[in-house]
C-alpha positions in Angstrom: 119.1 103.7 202.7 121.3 104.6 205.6 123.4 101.3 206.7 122.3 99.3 203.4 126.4 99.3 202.6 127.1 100.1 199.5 129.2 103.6 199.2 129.6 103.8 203.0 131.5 99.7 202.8 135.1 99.4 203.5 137.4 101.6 200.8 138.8 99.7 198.0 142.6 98.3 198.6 144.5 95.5 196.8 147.5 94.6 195.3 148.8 95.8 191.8 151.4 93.8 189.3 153.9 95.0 187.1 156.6 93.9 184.3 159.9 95.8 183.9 161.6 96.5 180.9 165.4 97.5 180.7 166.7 99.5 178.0 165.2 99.7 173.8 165.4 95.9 173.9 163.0 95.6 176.6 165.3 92.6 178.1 165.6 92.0 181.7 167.5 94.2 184.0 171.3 93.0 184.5 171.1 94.3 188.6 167.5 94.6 190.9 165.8 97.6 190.0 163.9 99.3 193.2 160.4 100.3 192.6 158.6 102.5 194.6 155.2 105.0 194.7 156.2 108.5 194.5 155.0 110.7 197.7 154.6 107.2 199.6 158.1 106.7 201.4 156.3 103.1 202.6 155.4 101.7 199.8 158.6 100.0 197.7 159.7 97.1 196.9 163.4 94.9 194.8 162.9 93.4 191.7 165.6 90.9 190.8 163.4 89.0 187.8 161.4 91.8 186.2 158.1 91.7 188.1 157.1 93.3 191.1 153.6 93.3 193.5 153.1 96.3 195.2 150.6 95.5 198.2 147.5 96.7 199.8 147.0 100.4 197.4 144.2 102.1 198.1 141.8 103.6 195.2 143.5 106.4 194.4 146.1 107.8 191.5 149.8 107.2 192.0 153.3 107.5 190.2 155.0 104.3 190.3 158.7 104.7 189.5 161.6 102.5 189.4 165.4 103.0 189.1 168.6 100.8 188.7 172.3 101.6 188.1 174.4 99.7 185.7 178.0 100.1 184.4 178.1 103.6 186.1 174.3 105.0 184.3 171.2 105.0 186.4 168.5 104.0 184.9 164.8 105.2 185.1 161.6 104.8 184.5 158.0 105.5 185.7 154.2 105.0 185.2 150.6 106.3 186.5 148.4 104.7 188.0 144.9 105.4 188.8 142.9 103.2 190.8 139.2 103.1 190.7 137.8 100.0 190.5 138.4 96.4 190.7 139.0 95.9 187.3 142.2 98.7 187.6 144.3 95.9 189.7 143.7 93.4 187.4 145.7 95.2 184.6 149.8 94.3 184.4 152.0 97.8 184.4 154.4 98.2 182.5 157.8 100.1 183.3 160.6 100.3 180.6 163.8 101.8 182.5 166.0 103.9 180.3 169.0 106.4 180.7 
């Protein structure tokens, strides 16, 4: 029924976690690590103690990649992301950054 809600509410948006790992030993990274949504220059963010909130995502799939430099070696790492339903912001991702 036309104006009943449901698929014509607002679209869904929130706010996704995220752990990062540094190196085989998955230990914290020695400088902040800058994490970021590919194709979405607006969306980044600093980690300086391994986790990270990236705000207000829309449903949707997404590259989430973060990078560091230490001694000289950048350090990289990414993970998708798809979006779909509630549930899909509850879960933690995970990022291990490597040479």
């Amino acid at each position: 029924v036309p104006g009943s809600g449901g698929a014509g509410g607002p679209p869904l948006k929130g706010n996704v976690n995220g752990r990062l790992f540094f190196g085989a030993d998955n230990r914290l990274s020695p400088n902040p690590v800058k994490v970021s949504v590919k194709d979405h220059p607006d969306k980044s963010t600093v980690s300086g103690d391994g986790k990270f909130t990236m705000a207000a995502l829309e449903a949707g799939e997404y590259t989430f990649e973060a990078q560091t430099q230490w001694q000289g070696t950048v350090y990289k790492g990414e993970a998708k992301v798809k979006l779909a339903k509630k549930a899909d912001y509850q879960k933690l991702i995970e990022i291990t950054l490597a040479k």
